[in-house]
N, C-alpha and C positions, 0 to 999 in steps of 0.2 A: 425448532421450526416455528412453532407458535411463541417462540420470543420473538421472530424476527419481523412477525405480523405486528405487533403489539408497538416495536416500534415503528417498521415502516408505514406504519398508518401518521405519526407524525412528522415524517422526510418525504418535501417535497422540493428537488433539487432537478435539474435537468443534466447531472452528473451521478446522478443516483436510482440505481432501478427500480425502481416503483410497485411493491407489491400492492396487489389489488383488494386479495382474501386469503382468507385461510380458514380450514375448518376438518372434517374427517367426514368420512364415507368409505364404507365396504370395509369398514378396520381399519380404514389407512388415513393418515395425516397427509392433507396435501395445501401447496403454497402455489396461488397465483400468480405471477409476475409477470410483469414487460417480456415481451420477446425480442431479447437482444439480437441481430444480425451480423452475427460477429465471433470473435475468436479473445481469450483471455490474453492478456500480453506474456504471462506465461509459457502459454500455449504457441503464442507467435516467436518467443524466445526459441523455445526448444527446433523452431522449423526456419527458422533466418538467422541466427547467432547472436554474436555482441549486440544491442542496438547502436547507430549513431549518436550520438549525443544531443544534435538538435530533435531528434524523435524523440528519445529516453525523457532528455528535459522536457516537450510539451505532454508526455503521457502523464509524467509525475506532478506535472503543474496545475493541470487539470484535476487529478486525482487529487491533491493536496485543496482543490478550491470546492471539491464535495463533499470533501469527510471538513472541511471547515464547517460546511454548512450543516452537516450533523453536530458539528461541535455546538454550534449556535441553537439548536431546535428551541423550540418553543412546544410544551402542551397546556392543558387549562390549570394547571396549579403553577406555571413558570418553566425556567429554563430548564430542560430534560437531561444537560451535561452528557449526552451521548457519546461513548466513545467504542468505536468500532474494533479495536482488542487484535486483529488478524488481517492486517492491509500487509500485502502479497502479493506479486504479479498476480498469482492465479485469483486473486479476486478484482480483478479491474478488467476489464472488457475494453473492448476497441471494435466498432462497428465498421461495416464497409465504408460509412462516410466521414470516417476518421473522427467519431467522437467517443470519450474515454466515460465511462459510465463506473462505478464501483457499487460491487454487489455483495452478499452474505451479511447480511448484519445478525447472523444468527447466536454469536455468542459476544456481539456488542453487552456492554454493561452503561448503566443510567444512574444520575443518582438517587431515580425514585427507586431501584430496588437495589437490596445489597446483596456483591460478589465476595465480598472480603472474603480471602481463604480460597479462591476459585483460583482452577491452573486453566490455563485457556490461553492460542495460539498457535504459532507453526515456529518448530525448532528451526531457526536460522535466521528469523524475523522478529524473534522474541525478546524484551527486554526483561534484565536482572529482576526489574519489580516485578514484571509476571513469570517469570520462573521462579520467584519467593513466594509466590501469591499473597503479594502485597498491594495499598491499594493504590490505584493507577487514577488516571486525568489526560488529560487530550495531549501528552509529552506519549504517552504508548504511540500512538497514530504517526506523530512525528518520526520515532526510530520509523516504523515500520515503511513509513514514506520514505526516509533515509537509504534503508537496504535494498528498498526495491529500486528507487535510484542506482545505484551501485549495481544491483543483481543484473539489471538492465545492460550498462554499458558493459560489463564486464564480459556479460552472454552466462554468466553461473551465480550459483548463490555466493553472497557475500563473502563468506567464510570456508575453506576447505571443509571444515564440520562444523556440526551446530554449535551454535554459542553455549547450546547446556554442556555440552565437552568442552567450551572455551573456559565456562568459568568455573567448573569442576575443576581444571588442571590449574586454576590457581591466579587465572587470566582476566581479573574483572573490567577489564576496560575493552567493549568491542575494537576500539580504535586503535590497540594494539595489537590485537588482535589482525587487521588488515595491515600494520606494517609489517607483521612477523609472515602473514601468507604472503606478502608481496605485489599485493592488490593495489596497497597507499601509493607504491610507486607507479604502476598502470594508471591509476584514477592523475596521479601526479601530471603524468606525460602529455593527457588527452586531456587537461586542463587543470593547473592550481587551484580555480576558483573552485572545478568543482570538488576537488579534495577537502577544502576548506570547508565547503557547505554540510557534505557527507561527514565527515570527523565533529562537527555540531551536532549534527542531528542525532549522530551514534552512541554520543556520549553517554557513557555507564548511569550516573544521576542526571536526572530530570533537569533536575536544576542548571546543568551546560547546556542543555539542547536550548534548539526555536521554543518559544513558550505555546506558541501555536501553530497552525498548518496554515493558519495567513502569513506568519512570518517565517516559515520554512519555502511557502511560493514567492513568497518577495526576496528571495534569495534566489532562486530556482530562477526566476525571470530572469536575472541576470546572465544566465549563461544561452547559446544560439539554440534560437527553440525554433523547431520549424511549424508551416501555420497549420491548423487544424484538417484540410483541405490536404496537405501534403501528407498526412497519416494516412489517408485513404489509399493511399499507394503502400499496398505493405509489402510490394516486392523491394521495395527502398530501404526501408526502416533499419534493416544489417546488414552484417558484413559478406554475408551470400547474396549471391548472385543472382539467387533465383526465388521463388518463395511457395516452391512444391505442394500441390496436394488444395490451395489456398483457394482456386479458380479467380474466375476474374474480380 
C-alpha cells in the first residue's frame, strides 16, 4: 500500500487514479484516492458478457495511453521506468461518463528499487518473465494490455487456465496457447487485425511484442473504437441486453 503511495505521488495522468496520501492510524494502513464513480471493466464483464469490440478497443486504448504515461514518469533523479506488473480488467475502471481510469499501482516495480526475484501478478495475465521472476520493462504492461483485450471481447479470461498451467505443461508460447483453446479462431472471425494485434502483444519473449504501450495503442487505434461518450452507455458495451443491477 505504502509502495503505491510513493509512486502515485509521481503519476499524474487523467487516466490514472490519483492517490492523494497515505499513512497509518489506529494500526491501520490507509490510502487516499480519487473517488472513482464507476464499476471495473471486470466487474462490467462479469454483468454484460463478451464486449463489442469498438468498446473493448476504446477501454484498451485508453488504458494503453495511461500506463504509457507511467511508463514515461519522471521523478527528481530522472525517468522512474514504472511499470505497472498487474493490468487486468479488474484494475481499469470505467466511470459513468465513460472515462477509463487504471488503478493499483501497488505492486508496480521502478528502477529506483529492485524487484529482481519478486513473483507478482494475476495468473492468466502473467508473462513467462514474471512467473520466472525475472526482470521485466514496460513489454509486462504490454501482455497484460494484450489479454485484457482478448479477456474483453471474448467475455472470459484469455486462456481456459492460467498460463502458470500453460507453460508447466510444456506450452511456452501464450499464442498457442489461444489456437489450441480455440479463441485465435473467435478473435479470427470478429476481426484478423485484431488477432494479429493480440498474437503480438502475447508473444512469449518480449522481444516479439509492441516495445511499448504507445505502439500497442497505435495498433489498437486501428480497429472500430467507439467514442468515449458512447462507453457511458454500459447497457451497450455486450452482448446482453440488459446491464442488471448497474442503475442508470
Amino acid at each position: 500500500m505504502l509502495r503505491e503511495a510513493r509512486i502515485g505521488r509521481w503519476l499524474s495522468h487523467p487516466g490514472i487514479v490519483k492517490v492523494r496520501a497515505a499513512g497509518h492510524h489506529a494500526g491501520q494502513t490507509y490510502l487516499l484516492m480519487d473517488l472513482v464513480d464507476g464499476l471495473s471493466v471486470g466487474q462490467l464483464r462479469t454483468r454484460v458478457g463478451a464486449f463489442e469490440l469498438p468498446a473493448a478497443a476504446r477501454i484498451v486504448y485508453d488504458a494503453a495511453a495511461a500506463v504509457g504515461a507511467a511508463h514515461r514518469a519522471r521523478g527528481p533523479a530522472g525517468e522512474l521506468r514504472i511499470v505497472h506488473r498487474d493490468i487486468k480488467p479488474g484494475n481499469i475502471l470505467l466511470d459513468r461518463c465513460g472515462r477509463v481510469r487504471v488503478t493499483d499501482f501497488g505492486i508496480a516495480g521502478s528502477a529506483h528499487w529492485d524487484d529482481a526475484g519478486s513473483f507478482s501478478g494475476t495468473p492468466g495475465y502473467m508473462t513467462l518473465e514474471a512467473i520466472r521472476a525475472e526482470s521485466e520493462d514496460a513489454r509486462v504492461d504490454v501482455f497484460g494490455l494484450g489479454a485484457t483485450l482478448v479477456a474483453l471481447v471474448l467475455g472470459r479470461a484469455p486462456w481456459p487456465r492460467s498460463p502458470l498451467w500453460t507453460y508447466t505443461e510444456g506450452c511456452l508460447d501464450p499464442r498457442e496457447a489461444l489456437r489450441r483453446s480455440g479463441a485465435a479462431a473467435t478473435l479470427r472471425r470478429i476481426s484478423p487485425r485484431l488477432l494479429a494485434i493480440a498474437e503480438r502483444a502475447l508473444a512469449a519473449d518480449p522481444a516479439d511484442r509492441h516495445p511499448s504501450a504507445e505502439s500497442f495503442a497505435s495498433e489498437v487505434a486501428d480497429l472500430p473504437m467507439h467514442s468515449r461518450r458512447a462507453l457511458s452507455r454500459w447497457d451497450a458495451l455486450g452482448s446482453r441486453t440488459a446491464c442488471a443491477g448497474l442503475g442508470s
